[in-house]
C-alpha positions, 0 to 999 in steps of 0.5 A: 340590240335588235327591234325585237328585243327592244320591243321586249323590254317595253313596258306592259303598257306599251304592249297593250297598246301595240297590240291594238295597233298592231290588230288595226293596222293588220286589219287594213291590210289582211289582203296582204297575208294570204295563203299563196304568200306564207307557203312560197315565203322563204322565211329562213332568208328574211330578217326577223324585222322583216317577217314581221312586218311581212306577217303585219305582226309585231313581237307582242303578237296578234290581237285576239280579234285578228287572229280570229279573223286570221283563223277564219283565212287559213283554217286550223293548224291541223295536218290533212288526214287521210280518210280513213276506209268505212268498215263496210267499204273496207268489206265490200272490198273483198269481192272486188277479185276477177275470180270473186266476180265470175263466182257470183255470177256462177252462183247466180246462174246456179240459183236460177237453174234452181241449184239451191244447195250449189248456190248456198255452198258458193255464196257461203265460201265467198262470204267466209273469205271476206270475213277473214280478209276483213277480219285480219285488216281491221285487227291490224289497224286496230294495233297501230292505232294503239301505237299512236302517241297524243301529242301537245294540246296547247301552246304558249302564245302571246295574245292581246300583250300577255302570254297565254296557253291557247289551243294549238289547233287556233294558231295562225300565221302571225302568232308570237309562240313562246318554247322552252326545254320539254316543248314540241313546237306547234308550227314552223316558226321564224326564230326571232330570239333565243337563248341557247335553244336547241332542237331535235329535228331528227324526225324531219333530218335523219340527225342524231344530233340537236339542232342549236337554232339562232336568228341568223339569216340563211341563203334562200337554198339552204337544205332543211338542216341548215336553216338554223334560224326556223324551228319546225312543227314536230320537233321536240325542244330539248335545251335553252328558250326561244320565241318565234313567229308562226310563219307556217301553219297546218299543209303549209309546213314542212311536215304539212308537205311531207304528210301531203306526199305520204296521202298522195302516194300509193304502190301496189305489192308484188303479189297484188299486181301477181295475182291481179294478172292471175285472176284477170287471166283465168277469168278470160280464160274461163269465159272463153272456153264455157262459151266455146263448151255452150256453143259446140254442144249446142252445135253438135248435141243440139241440146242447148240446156245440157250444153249450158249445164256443162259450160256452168259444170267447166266454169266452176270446175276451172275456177280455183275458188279457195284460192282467195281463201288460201291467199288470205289463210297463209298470209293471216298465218304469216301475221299470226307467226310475225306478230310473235316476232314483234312485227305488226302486219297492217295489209295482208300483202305486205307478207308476202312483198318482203319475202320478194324484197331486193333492196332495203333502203333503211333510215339510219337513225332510230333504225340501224343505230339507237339513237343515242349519242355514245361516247366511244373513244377518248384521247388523252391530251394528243395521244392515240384514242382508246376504245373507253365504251367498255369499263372493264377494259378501261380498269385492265389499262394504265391510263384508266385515271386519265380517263377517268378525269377526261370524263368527270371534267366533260360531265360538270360543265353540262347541262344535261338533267337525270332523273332516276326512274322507281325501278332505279333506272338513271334516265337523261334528258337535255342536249344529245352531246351532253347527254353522252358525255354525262352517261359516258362519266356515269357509266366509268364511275368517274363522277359521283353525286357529290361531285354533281352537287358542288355549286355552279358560281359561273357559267358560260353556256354553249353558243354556235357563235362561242363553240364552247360552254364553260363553268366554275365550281367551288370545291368542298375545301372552298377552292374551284375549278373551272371546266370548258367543253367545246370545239377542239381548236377552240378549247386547245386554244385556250390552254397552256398544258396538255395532259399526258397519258399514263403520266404520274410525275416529273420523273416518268414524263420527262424533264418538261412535263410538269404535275397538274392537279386534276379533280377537286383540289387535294390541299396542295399535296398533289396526292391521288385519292383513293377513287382514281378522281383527284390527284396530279396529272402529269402535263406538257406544253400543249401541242396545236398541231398534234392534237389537230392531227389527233381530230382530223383523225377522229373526225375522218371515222364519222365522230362528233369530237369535243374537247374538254380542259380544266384549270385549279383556282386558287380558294382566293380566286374571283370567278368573274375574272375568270369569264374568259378561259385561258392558261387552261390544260387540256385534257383531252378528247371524246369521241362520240357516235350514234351507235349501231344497233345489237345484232344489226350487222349480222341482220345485213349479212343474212340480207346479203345472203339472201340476195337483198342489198341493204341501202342506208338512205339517211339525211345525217353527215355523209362521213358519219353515214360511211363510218355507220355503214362501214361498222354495219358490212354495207356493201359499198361504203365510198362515194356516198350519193348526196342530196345536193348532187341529186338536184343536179341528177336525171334520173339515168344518172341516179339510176347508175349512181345508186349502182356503185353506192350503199349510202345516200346522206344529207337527202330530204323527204323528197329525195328518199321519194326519189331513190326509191322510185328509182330502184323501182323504175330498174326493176327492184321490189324495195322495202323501205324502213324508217321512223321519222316523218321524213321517212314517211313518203318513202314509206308509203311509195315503197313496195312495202313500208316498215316503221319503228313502232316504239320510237316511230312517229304517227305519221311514219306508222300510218304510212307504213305497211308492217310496223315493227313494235320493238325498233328492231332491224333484225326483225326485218330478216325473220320477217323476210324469211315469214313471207318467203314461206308464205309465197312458197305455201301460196305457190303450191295451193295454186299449182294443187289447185290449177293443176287439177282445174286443167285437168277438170277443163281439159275432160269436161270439154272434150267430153261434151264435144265428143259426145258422150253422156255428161261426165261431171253435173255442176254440184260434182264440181261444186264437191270437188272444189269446195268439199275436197279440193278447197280443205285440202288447199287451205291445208296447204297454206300450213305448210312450214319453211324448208330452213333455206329460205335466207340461203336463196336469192329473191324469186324473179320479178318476171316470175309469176305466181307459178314458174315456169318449171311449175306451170309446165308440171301443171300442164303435163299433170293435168292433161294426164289426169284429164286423159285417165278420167275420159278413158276410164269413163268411156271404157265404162260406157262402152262396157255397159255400165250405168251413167251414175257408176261411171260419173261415181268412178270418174269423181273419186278417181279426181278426188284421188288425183287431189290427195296425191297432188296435194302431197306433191304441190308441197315442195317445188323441188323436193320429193315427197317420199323425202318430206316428213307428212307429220311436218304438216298436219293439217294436209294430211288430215285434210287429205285423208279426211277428204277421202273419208267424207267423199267415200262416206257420201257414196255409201249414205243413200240420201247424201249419194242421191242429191251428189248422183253418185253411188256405192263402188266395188273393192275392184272399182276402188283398186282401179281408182287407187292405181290410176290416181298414184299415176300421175306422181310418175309425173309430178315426182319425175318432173323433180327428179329430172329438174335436180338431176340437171342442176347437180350435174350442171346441165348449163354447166356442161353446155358451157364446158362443150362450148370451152372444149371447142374453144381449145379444139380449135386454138390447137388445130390452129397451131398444127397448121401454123407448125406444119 
């Protein structure tokens, strides 16, 4: 007996009087347990005796007056929160852009100069777009935080010699806390007695399995799932009791470390970094030349007034003000469609960062598999294991009976409690293994609710130190039957017998096989009844090595095995003289597996399609990880990479490692952290799914997080990007499809809109350097980007997929928001717009015509240049006398409205007098009308040059030239060789 348990079985009295002496002694010596000292202990090495006395503690725990002074050294035991984002920081922060800034100060500058409806109209599309983007990110948060599950207010702590359910928050170092079934434990606690306890640590593991915890000493070194005698805060007691003394509290547990990592870490998206450059670039840019347009027309008009007037002109003409606006339009669609699809969006940019996805890395448990241990496949006695998940198939079999008796003995000797929902809906609770094998039983009918009530006169339950549990039943007619479950070797080694598939008397198995009664006695006659579940099964003489090669067989797919035997007892038997089995018959073998998830397999494949390589990152058994992987068409399913070769690693190492494999298995938090900056460091934009706090760091540091939002921890949500309310991996791909649509609609916005500014600046510049009258006032450019040219724009963000989004591979991480083949078409098409509204404009100065009809015919031909580029700018490589109009809606109604209220403008004489605009002829719009369709010569040209060369393999005949001279000269080389 241990000093803890001694100190148990003390009387009340004794107790409390430890406890005083324990609150003084721990008084005297409070310098001695500090902060630094609790979190670099390695508690799991330490004896309990000796965390107790290192903790100056006792197993009657603290007195209240210490652990009030306790409290006041460590703090509460509560985990750092990140501060959460004031909501008017949160708006504030819509104007931090480079492109948003200069828009200011243009419509400052454009107050001052006492352009007051210039000014409005600028401050008004700034203002929207903030309200959107702040809108749509408060929304997000608002439903996760729905999400967010409460957890235990109170603990069962000993306090002054008496148990006591005490606020969880006041817990200290030196607590004595007590758990049972059902209790999520409140800090990390060093076990110092229990009684069949068992854990489910997959939150902070990765495993599927519980944890059984005991008091044993672990090496210093031992990996989180091997430190059996420390139960962590979080995790969930699912069997049996315990008492553990509180070692960790708050940021000094293993959850306090993992919840540090996730608030210490942040990555940019693609598309912030994108657009970040973008928006920098254009804002030098535009700076650049305004300041050049100011000092050459005060150089060469000397006109310093009108000159500034044309640099205010060209920088608003440059700007592409709606693209903030388009930026958040399509990806607020995007939400809006993937909300839909049971996907939570919490940050804008997360959209468009998982259509540019290259690697997923996925958690396995909860994630890819159900998280529900599955028996899948049963061997009777040691023969070839059946596929037993479908019952159906089950009853098509001669062996159906074997199967049937396998399972019904795995179900009563098992602790597992059921609880039968209103709706009529059979829900389990206890041991995940028990769990399976009673579903599994339920599921086949082989046992029944009678067969569950028969009283229990013995049991023996499991331990690490047995690996079997075992339990005697009195049968109806008032003889029993005893039941073992456990590890194979273990129970086969209790038996005399095996059974024998398919066997049903002496005659059908052979001379050597005997009858064995299986069920509940029969009263001798050996007869079945008519369920299948009594009756004899026919036996042989067990068979150690067979059944040995039938595990290892087992075993090697990734199953947890446990055998399972019975023995018939006499109604004259004495249960206690059976407390050790023996001369058992052994039944057979359950296979049982954490199960992929429906549909997952083919999610992979479509990943796979799209150019995204799907990794499983997972803290489970490598042959278990592989035996997952293998089921789910992972590509690379050997040479899992694991986390206790990863210590010995560089990071080339890993980078080269992560190359040759789809699996990293036995990997801590810290290691996921790892495996996913290094997939960035080689270039990948990495999405990263999971559920359990241990996934949480990865998830915050990938390019984009995805968390389980039904089984997901709070910590994994908060950390994440996109949460997913049904669990469901397939809803990643058509969350991958969303945002590859969404950066196609932004993609073409901004090539509409840069095109078009080139154009502008291209004109305006030359214009004031040539020196002619001023082409464009400030407010005609004003019109052209928010009137016409920001509806048009926004309309473009609607713009649906093409249907190939999951046929191609991820866009380039060197791509930037336009390709290359794009910004080459905006440069063309621009400088020909630029070239037609110069040459129009300075034809009709020379030829006479006023400066407001010439500006009236240089706007509406711009204004006609956006209407035919918008239909272009709505597909990259497809032409748009192939595209359907009524496909987007808006677009054309937005163009052709735009259109409308340009023309209606020019004809209202107030409205055409503050634009410096006036009426044009049917020949003046004609003109117009042929100009403008120009430049789809162009745009148009450009596509069908670019599809021409891929059809008929422009690289391709490149290589075909270079093989034909190859060929040339290898036979020019024999000539010479034969003459």
């Amino acid at each position: 007996m241990t000093n803890a348990t001694k100190r148990e079985n003390q009387t009340a009295e004794e107790l409390a009087t430890n406890s005083t002496m324990t609150g003084n002694a721990t008084g005297a010596s409070i310098a001695a347990v500090t902060n630094e000292m609790v979190a670099e202990e390695a508690w799991h090495s330490l004896s309990p005796e000796a965390t107790l006395d290192a903790l100056h503690t006792a197993a009657n725990g603290l007195s209240s007056e210490e652990s009030k002074r306790r409290l006041g050294i460590f703090g509460e035991n509560a985990l750092e929160a990140a501060v959460p984002t004031p909501k008017w920081k949160v708006f504030l922060l819509q104007f931090k852009s480079p492109l948003i800034a200069v828009l200011i100060v243009c419509g400052i500058v454009t107050m001052v100069l006492d352009h007051h409806v210039d000014a409005i109209a600028i401050f008004v599309v700034l203002l929207l777009n903030a309200i959107i983007g702040f809108y749509q990110e408060i929304k997000a948060n608002q439903a996760v935080r729905a999400l967010a599950s409460l957890s235990a207010p109170t603990s069962r702590v000993i306090r002054d010699g008496r148990v006591a359910s005490l606020s969880t928050p006041s817990l200290v170092p030196g607590d004595v806390v007590l758990l049972e079934s059902g209790d999520r434990v409140p800090a990390d606690l060093r076990l110092i007695e229990t009684n069949n306890l068992r854990i489910d640590e997959s939150m902070l593991t990765g495993e599927s399995e519980d944890a059984s915890k005991n008091t044993k000493v672990s090496d210093r070194d031992a990996p989180l799932g091997d430190r059996k005698s420390i139960a962590f805060s979080g995790t969930m007691v699912t069997g049996g009791r315990g008492r553990g003394v509180v070692v960790g509290t708050g940021s000094n547990t293993e959850l306090g470390e993992i919840n540090d990592l996730v608030i210490g870490t942040h990555a940019s998206t693609p598309l912030e970094q994108i657009m970040s450059r973008t928006e920098r670039g254009i804002a030098i840019a535009v700076i650049i030349v305004a300041l050049f347009v100011f000092i050459g027309g005060t150089i060469i008009n000397g006109n310093a007034t009108d000159a500034f007037l044309s640099s205010v002109a060209l920088a608003v003409a440059a700007m592409p003000e709606a693209l903030p606006i388009v930026l958040t339009v399509a990806m607020s669609l995007a939400v809006s469609r993937m909300a839909k699809r049971n996907a939570i969006v919490r940050t804008l940019p997360a959209v468009e960062t998982l259509g540019s996805a290259t690697v997923i890395g996925s958690d396995k448990t909860g994630t890819l598999t159900q998280n529900r241990m599955t028996v899948e496949t049963c061997s009777i006695g040691a023969a070839q294991p059946h596929d037993c998940r479908s019952q159906e198939d089950i009853e098509s079999q001669l062996w159906k009976d074997d199967v049937a008796r396998l399972l019904r003995a795995g179900a009563l000797t098992n602790e597992a409690h059921r609880h039968v929902e209103a709706s009529g809906e059979v829900r389990y609770g206890g041991d995940a293994v028990d769990v399976a094998m009673a579903r599994a039983a339920d599921d086949m009918g082989a046992v029944s609710q009678s067969d569950r009530d028969l009283p229990i006169v013995f049991e023996t339950p499991y331990e690490p130190e047995l690996r079997y549990s075992m339990t005697i039943r009195r049968n109806a007619d008032g003889s029993y039957t005893q039941y073992v479950k456990g590890a194979p070797d273990t129970v086969a080694a209790m038996c005399a017998t095996m059974a024998v598939e398919g066997g049903r008397d002496n005659g059908e198995s052979g001379a050597n096989v005997d009858v064995v009664e299986g069920g509940r006695n029969s009263g001798g006659t050996g007869e079945r009844s008519a369920d299948g579940r009594n009756g004899s099964a026919a036996t042989e003489p067990i068979d150690l090595a067979r059944i040995d090669e039938v595990y290892e067989a087992m075993g090697g797919k990734g199953l947890r095995v446990i055998g399972v035997a019975m023995r018939e007892l006499g109604p004259d038997a004495r249960p206690q003289d059976y407390r050790e089995p023996e001369l058992m018959t052994f039944l057979g073998l359950e296979g049982m597996l954490d199960p992929p998830r429906e549909g997952v397999r083919e999610a992979i494949a479509q990943c796979a399609q799209a150019g995204i390589e799907v990794k499983m990152i997972t803290g489970d058994h490598p042959l278990t990880a592989q035996a997952i992987g293998e089921r789910l068409g992972l590509r690379r399913t050997d040479n899992a990479i694991t986390g206790s070769e990863m210590l010995e690693m560089s990071d080339e190492v890993l980078k080269a490692r992560l190359k040759e494999t789809s699996i990293a298995a036995r990997v801590s938090p810290q290691d996921k952290l790892r495996i996913v900056e290094a997939l960035q460091d080689e270039g990948h934009t990495v999405a990263v799914t999971g559920d359990g706090v241990n996934d949480a760091p990865a998830l915050k540091a990938a390019s984009v997080g995805i968390a389980m939002g039904e089984s997901g921890t709070d910590v994994a949500r908060e950390a994440s990007d996109v949460v997913l309310t049904d669990d469901n991996f397939v809803t990643i791909t058509q969350a991958v499809r969303e945002g590859r649509v969404t950066f196609k609609a932004i993609r073409g916005s901004a090539f509409f809109l840069l095109s078009t500014a080139v154009a502008a600046v291209i004109a305006v510049g030359v214009n004031v350097i040539a020196e002619m009258p001023l082409l464009f006032m400030p407010l005609q450019m004003l019109w052209i980007n928010f009137v016409t040219n920001g509806v048009q724009d926004i309309a473009l963000a609607f713009e649906p997929g093409q249907g190939d989004e999951l046929s191609r591979p991820p866009r380039k991480a060197s791509e930037g928001l336009l390709s290359a083949a794009m910004w080459a078409r905006t440069a063309v098409c621009g400088l020909w717009m630029a070239i037609c509204i110069l040459v129009m404009f300075r034809v009709m100065i020379d030829d006479g015509y006023d400066e407001t009809t010439a500006r009236t015919m240089a706007l509406t031909l711009l204004v006609l240049f956006n209407f035919f580029m918008s239909m272009s700018a709505r597909s990259e490589n497809i032409s748009i006398f192939r595209l359907n109009p009524l496909r987007n809606p808006f677009l054309l109604i937005a163009a052709v409205l735009a259109l409308i209220v340009h023309a209606s403008v020019m004809y209202i004489p107030a409205a055409a007098a503050v634009l410096g605009v006036g009426p044009l002829s049917a020949t003046e719009w004609l003109v117009c009308w042929a100009l403008g369709l120009s430049v789809l010569v162009f745009s148009e040209g450009d596509k069908l040059i670019r599809t021409l060369m891929a059809k008929y393999g422009y690289h391709g005949a490149r290589s075909g030239l270079r093989a034909a001279g190859h060929k040339a000269r290898r036979g020019v080389l024999r000539l010479l060789n034969n003459s």
